[in-house]
C-alpha positions as CSV (number, residue, x, y, z in Angstrom):
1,X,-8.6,-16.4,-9.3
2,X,-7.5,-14.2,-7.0
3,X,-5.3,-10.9,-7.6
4,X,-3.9,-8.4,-6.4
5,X,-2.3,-5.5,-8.4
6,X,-0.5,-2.6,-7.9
7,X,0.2,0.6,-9.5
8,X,1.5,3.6,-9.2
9,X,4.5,3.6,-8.8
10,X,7.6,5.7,-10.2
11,X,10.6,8.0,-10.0
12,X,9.8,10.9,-8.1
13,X,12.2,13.9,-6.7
14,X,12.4,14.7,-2.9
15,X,9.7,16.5,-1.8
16,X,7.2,15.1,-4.4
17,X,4.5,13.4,-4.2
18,X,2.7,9.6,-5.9
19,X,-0.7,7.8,-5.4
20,X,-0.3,3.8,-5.6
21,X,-3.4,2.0,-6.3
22,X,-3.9,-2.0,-5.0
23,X,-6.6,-3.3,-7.2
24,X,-8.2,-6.9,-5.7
25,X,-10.3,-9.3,-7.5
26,X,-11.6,-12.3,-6.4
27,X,-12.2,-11.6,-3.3
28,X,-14.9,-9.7,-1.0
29,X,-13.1,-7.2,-0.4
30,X,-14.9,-5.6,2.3
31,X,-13.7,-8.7,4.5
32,X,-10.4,-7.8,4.0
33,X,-8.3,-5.3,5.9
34,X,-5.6,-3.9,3.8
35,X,-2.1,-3.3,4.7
36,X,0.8,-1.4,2.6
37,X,4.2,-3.0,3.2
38,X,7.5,-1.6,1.3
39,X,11.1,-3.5,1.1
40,X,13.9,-1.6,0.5
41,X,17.2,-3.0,-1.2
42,X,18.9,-5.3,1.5
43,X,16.4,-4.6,4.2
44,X,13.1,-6.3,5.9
45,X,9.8,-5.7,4.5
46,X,8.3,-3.6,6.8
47,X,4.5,-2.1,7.3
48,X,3.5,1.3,6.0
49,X,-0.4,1.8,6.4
50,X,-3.5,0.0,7.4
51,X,-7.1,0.3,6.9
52,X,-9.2,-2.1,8.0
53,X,-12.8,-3.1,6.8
54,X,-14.6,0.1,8.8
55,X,-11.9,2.5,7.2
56,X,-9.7,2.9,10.5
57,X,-6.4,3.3,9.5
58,X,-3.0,3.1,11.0
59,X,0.5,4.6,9.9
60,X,4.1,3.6,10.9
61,X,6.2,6.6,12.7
62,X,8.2,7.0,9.3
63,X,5.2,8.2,7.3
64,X,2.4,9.3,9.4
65,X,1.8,12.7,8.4
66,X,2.7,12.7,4.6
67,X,0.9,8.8,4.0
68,X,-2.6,8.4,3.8
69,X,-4.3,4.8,2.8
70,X,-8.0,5.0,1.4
71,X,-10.3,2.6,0.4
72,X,-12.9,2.7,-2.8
73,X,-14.8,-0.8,-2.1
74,X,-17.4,-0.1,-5.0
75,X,-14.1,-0.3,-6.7
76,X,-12.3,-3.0,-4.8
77,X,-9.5,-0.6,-4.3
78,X,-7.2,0.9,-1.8
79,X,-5.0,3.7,-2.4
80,X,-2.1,5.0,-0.6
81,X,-1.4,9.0,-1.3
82,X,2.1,9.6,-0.6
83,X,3.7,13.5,-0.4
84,X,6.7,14.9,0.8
85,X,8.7,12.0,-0.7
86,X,11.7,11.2,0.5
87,X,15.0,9.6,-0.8
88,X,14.1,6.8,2.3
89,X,10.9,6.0,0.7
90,X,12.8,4.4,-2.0
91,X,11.4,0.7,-1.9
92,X,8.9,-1.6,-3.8
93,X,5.4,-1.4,-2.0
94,X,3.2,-4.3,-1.7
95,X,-0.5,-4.7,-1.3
96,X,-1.1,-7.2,1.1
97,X,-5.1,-8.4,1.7
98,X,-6.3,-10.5,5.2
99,X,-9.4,-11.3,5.4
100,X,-11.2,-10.8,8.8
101,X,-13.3,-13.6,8.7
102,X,-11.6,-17.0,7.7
103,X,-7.6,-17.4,7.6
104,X,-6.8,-16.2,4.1
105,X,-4.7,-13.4,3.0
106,X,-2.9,-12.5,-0.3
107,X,0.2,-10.7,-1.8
108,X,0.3,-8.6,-4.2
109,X,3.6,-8.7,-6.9
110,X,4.7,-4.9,-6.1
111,X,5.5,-1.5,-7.6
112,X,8.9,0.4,-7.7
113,X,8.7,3.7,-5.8
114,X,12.3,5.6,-6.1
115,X,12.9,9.0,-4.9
116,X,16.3,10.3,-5.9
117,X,17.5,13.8,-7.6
């Protein structure tokens, strides 16, 4: 059984900072590159971060500086370290897993991330 699950997330003021975690299992994880998506209330899910299986990573325009995505694959895990919070980071984040080799990719369920005052 394959999962996905994320953690992490929280309520957080402007300026501060949270670590989400995407824990996989089930999979070989080092087939998989690993994307961070977020949806905010009413709006598109959109991408946030990549890393791919050799640990490149990419960032969209909104969070490259203050985002950075990781990857632990002794611990089948990938990490997103996000500072400098702010109140338009408010969304759930997903973990979402496609593998490189076959056509396969997986969702994870999400975490709440809400920066307010």
């Amino acid at each position: 059984q394959v999962q996905l699950v994320e953690s992490g997330g929280g309520s957080v003021q402007p300026g501060g900072s949270l670590r989400l975690s995407c824990a996989a299992s089930g999979i070989i994880f080092s087939w998989y590159n690993i994307n961070w998506y977020r949806q905010a209330p009413g709006k598109q899910r959109v991408l946030v971060a990549t890393i791919t299986t050799d640990s490149s990573t990419n960032y969209a325009d909104s969070v490259q500086g203050r985002f950075t995505i990781s990857r632990d694959n002794a611990k089948n895990t990938v990490y997103l370290q996000m500072n400098s919070l702010k109140p338009e980071d408010t969304a759930v984040y997903y973990c979402y897993a496609k593998n490189v080799v076959i056509p396969q990719d997986y969702w994870g369920q999400g975490t709440q991330v809400t920066v307010s005052s």
